[in-house]
C-alpha positions as CSV (number, residue, x, y, z in Angstrom):
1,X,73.6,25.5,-34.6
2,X,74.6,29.4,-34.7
3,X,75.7,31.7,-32.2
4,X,75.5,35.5,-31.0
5,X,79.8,35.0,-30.1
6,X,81.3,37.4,-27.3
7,X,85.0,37.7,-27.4
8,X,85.2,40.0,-24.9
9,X,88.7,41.6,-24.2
10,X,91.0,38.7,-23.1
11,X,90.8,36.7,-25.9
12,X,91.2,39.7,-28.0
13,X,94.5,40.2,-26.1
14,X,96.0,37.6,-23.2
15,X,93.8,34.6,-24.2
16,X,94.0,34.4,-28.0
17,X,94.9,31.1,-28.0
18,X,91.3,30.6,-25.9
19,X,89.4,32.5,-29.3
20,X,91.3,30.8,-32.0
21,X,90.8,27.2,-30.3
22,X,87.4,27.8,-29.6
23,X,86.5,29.0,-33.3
24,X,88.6,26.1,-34.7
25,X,86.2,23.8,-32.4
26,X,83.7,24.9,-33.5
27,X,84.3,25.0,-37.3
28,X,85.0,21.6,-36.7
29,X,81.7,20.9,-35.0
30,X,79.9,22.8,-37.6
31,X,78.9,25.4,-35.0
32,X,78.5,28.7,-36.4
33,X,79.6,31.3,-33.9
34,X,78.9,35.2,-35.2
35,X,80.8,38.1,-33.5
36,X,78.2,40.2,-31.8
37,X,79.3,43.9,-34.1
38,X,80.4,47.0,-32.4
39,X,80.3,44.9,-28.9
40,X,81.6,46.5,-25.6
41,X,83.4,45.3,-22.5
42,X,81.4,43.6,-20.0
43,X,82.4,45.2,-17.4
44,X,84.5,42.2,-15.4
45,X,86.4,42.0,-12.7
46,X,85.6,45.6,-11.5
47,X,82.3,47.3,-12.7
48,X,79.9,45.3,-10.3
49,X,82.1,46.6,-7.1
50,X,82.0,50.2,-8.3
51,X,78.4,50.6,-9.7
52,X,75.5,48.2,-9.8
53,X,73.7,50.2,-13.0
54,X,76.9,50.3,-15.0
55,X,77.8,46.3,-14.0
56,X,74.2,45.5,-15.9
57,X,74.2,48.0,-18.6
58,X,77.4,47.1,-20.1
59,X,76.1,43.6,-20.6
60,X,72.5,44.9,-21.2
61,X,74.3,46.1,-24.7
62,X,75.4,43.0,-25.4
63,X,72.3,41.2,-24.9
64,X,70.2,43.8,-27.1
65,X,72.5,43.4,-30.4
66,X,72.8,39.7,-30.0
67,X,68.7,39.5,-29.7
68,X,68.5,41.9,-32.9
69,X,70.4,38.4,-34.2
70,X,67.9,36.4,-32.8
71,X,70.7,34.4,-31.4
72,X,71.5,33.2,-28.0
73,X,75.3,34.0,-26.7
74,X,78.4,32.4,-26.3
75,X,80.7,33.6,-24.0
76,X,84.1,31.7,-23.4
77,X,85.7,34.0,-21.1
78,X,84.7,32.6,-17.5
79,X,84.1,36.3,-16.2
80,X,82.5,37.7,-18.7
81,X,80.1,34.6,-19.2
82,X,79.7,35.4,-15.4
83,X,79.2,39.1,-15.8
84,X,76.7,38.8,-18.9
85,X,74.5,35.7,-17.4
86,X,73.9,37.7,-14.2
87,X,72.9,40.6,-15.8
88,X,70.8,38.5,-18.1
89,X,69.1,36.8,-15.1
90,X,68.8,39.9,-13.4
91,X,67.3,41.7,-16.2
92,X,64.8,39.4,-16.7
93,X,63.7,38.9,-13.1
94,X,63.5,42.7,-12.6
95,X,61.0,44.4,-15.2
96,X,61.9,47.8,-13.2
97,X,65.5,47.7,-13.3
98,X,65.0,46.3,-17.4
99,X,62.9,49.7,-18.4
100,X,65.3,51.6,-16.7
101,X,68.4,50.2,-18.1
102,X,66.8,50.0,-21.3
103,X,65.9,53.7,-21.5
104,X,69.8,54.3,-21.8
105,X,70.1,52.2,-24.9
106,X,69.7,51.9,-28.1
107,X,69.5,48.4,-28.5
108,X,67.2,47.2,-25.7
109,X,66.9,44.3,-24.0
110,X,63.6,42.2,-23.8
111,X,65.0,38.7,-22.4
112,X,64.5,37.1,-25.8
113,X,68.1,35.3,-25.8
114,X,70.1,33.1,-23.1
115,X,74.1,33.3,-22.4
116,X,75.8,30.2,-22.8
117,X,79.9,29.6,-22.0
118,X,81.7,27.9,-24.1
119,X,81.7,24.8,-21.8
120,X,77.9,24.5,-21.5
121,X,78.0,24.6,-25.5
122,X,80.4,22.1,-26.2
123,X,79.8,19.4,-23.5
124,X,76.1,19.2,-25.0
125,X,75.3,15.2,-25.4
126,X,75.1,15.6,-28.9
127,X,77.9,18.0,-29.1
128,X,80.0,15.5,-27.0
129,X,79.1,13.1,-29.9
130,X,79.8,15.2,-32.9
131,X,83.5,15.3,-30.7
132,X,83.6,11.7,-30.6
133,X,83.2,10.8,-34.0
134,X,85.3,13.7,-34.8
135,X,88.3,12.2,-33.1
136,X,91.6,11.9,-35.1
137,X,94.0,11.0,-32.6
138,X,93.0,10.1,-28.7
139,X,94.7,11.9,-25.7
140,X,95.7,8.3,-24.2
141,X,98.4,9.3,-21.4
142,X,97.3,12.5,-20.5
143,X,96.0,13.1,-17.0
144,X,94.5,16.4,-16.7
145,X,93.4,18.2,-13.6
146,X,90.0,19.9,-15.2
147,X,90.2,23.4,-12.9
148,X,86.8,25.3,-13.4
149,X,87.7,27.8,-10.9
150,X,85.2,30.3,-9.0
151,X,83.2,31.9,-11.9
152,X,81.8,29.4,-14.1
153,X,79.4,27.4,-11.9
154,X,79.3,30.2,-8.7
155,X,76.5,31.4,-7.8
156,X,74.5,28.2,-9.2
157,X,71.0,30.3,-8.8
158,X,72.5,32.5,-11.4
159,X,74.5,30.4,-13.4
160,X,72.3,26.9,-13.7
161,X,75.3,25.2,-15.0
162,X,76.6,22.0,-13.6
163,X,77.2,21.4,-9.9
164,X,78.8,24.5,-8.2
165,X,80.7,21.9,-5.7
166,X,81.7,19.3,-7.9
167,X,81.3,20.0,-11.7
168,X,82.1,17.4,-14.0
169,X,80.9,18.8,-17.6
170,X,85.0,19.2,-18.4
171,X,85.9,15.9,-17.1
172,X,83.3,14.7,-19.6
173,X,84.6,16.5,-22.2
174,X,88.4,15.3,-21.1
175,X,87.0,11.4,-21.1
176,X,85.7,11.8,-24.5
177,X,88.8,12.5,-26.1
178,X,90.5,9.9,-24.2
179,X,92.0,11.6,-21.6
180,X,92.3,10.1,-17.9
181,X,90.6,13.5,-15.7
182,X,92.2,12.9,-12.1
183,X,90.1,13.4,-9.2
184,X,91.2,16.2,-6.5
185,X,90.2,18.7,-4.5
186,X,90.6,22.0,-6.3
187,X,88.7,22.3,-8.9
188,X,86.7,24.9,-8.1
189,X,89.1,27.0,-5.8
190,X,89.7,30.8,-6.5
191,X,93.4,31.4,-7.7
192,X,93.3,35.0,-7.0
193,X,91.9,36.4,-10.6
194,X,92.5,40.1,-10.8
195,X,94.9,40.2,-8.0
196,X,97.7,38.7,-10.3
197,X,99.0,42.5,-10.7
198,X,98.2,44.1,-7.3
199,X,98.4,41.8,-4.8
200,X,100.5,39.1,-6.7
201,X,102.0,37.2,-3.4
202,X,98.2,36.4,-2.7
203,X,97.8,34.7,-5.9
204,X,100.8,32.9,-5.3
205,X,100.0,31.4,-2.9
206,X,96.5,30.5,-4.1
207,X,98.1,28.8,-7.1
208,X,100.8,27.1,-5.5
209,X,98.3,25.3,-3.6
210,X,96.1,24.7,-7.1
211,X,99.1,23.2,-8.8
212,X,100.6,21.4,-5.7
213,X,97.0,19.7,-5.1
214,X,96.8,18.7,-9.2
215,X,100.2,16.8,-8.9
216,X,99.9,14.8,-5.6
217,X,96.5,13.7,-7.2
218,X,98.8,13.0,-10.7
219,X,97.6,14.8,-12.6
220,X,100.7,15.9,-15.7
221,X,98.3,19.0,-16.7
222,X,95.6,21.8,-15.6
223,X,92.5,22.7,-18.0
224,X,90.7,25.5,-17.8
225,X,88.4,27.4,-19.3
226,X,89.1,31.1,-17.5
227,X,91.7,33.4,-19.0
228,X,92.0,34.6,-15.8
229,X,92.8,31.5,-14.1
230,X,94.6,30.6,-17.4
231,X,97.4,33.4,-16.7
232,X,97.8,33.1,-12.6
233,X,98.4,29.3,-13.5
234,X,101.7,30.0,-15.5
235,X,102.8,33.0,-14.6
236,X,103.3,32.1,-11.2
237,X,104.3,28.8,-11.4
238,X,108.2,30.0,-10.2
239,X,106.5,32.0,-7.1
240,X,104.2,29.4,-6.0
241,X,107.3,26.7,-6.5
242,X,109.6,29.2,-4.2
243,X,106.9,29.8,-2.2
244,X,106.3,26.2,-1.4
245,X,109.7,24.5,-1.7
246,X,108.0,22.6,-4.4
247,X,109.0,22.2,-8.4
248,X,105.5,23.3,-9.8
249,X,105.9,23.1,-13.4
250,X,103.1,22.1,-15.6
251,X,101.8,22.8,-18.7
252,X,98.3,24.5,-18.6
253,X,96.0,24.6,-21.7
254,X,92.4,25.6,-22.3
255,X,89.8,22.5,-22.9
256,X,89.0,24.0,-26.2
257,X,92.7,23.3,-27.2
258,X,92.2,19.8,-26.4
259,X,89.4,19.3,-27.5
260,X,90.7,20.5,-30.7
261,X,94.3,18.4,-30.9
262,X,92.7,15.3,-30.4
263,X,90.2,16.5,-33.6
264,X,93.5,17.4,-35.1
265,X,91.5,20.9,-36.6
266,X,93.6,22.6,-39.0
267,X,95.9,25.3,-37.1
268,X,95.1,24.0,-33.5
269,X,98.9,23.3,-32.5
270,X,99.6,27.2,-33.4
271,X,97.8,28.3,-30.3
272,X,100.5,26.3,-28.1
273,X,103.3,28.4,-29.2
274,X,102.5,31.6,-27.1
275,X,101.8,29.2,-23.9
276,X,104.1,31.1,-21.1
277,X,105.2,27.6,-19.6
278,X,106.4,24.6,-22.2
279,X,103.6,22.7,-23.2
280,X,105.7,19.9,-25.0
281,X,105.9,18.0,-22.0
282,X,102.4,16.8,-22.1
283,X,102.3,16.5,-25.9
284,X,105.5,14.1,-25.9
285,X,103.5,12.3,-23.2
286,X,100.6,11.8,-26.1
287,X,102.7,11.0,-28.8
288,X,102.5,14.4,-30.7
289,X,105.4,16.4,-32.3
290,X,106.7,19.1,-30.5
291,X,105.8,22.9,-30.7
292,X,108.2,25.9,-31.0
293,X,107.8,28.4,-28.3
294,X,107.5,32.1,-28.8
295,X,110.1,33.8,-27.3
């Protein structure tokens, strides 16, 4: 099983503990994931609000190496999975807009390959099994609050991945390595993405309620599978927790890193060190050692 594998710029930077999770995973899976060469920024969160040829090109670039490949694409990062599959769908519906976008590039796109996230790729049934049998050490104890946020299943006409209002392919994934997903009512609620920086009160807010929501449900973690989400879920933790009168302190992690510790792949407790809120809480909780923050 190989794949056409798009970094993009967060887990080249913010979310390398997202790539080096979700390459360890997959080594472990035997999934072979190739770096698409020379690749480009896909344009999220901006490009789509500022200029509808530039928002499809940039992905359009993408897609034409990774079909010189001849492989489909994997695409962690929530965003840029959501950027690059809408331009894929759009391109493919739209045989005017594809000749025009085409003509500016050197690698065109015909609508030979398909974008995949990292999610839809590892919560196949028989990658789900490879996981199972792959299992080292069960999660028993932890009770994760699987957070999908608003890009990875929105808009479901694009996207044709799980259920937009109630997704359940991470829950899955969280069951089969023996983990205890808690039902609640946030899963799929925005936490303010890009306006972490600019408007960073908003997001706040946004995750106060995310976090509050998790616990009173008890849940004793968030997973996700959005950088974006990934950063407004610890950084504001102390905000939100001032905001609300509330002590919201949890550990957050990406599914891939999960997935990986209870495979125990080589090098998969190294990603925890650069986590901006302790993560050893939930690992006692699971019986593993602890991990020494970065300061």
């Amino acid at each position: 099983m190989n794949y056409a594998y798009f970094p993009g710029c967060s887990l080249e930077s913010t979310a390398k503990e997202f790539h080096h999770s979700t390459t360890l995973v997959a080594s472990a899976l035997g999934i072979e994931l190739q770096e698409i060469p020379d690749w480009n920024c896909c344009g999220a969160t901006s490009a789509h609000n500022l200029d509808h040829d530039l928002s499809i090109s940039l992905p359009a670039r993408n897609l034409g190496i990774a079909e010189r490949m001849k492989m489909d694409v994997v695409a962690p990062c929530a965003a840029c999975y959501n950027r690059m599959r809408s331009a894929e769908v759009e391109l493919k519906s739209n045989a005017t807009l594809r000749d025009d976008i085409n003509s500016k590039l050197e690698k065109k796109f015909t609508g030979q390959v398909t974008v995949l996230s990292a999610l839809e790729v590892f919560t196949q049934p028989d990658v789900l099994q490879k996981v199972s049998e792959n299992i080292r050490k069960p999660l028993s104890g932890l009770k994760p609050a699987c957070y999908y946020g608003c890009l990875l299943v929105r808009p479901p006409k694009v996207m044709g991945f799980d259920d937009a209002e109630e997704p359940m392919s991470m829950d899955k994934a969280m069951q089969t390595v023996g983990a205890e997903p808690v039902d609640w009512f946030f899963k799929n609620e925005c936490c303010g993405a890009s306006f972490g920086i600019s408007k960073s009160s908003i997001v706040a807010e946004l995750t106060g309620k995310i976090i509050s929501n998790a616990k009173q449900h008890g849940a004793n973690c968030i997973v996700t599978a959005c950088p974006l989400c990934m950063t407004n879920l610890e950084m504001r933790q102390a905000a939100a927790g001032k905001l609300r009168g509330e002590n919201l302190t949890m550990p957050i992690f990406f599914f891939t890193e999960l997935l990986g510790l209870a495979m125990e792949a080589p090098g998969i407790k190294k990603c925890f060190a650069s986590h901006l809120v302790d993560v050893n809480p939930a690992l006692d909780l699971i019986g593993r050692e602890p991990v020494e923050v970065e300061s």
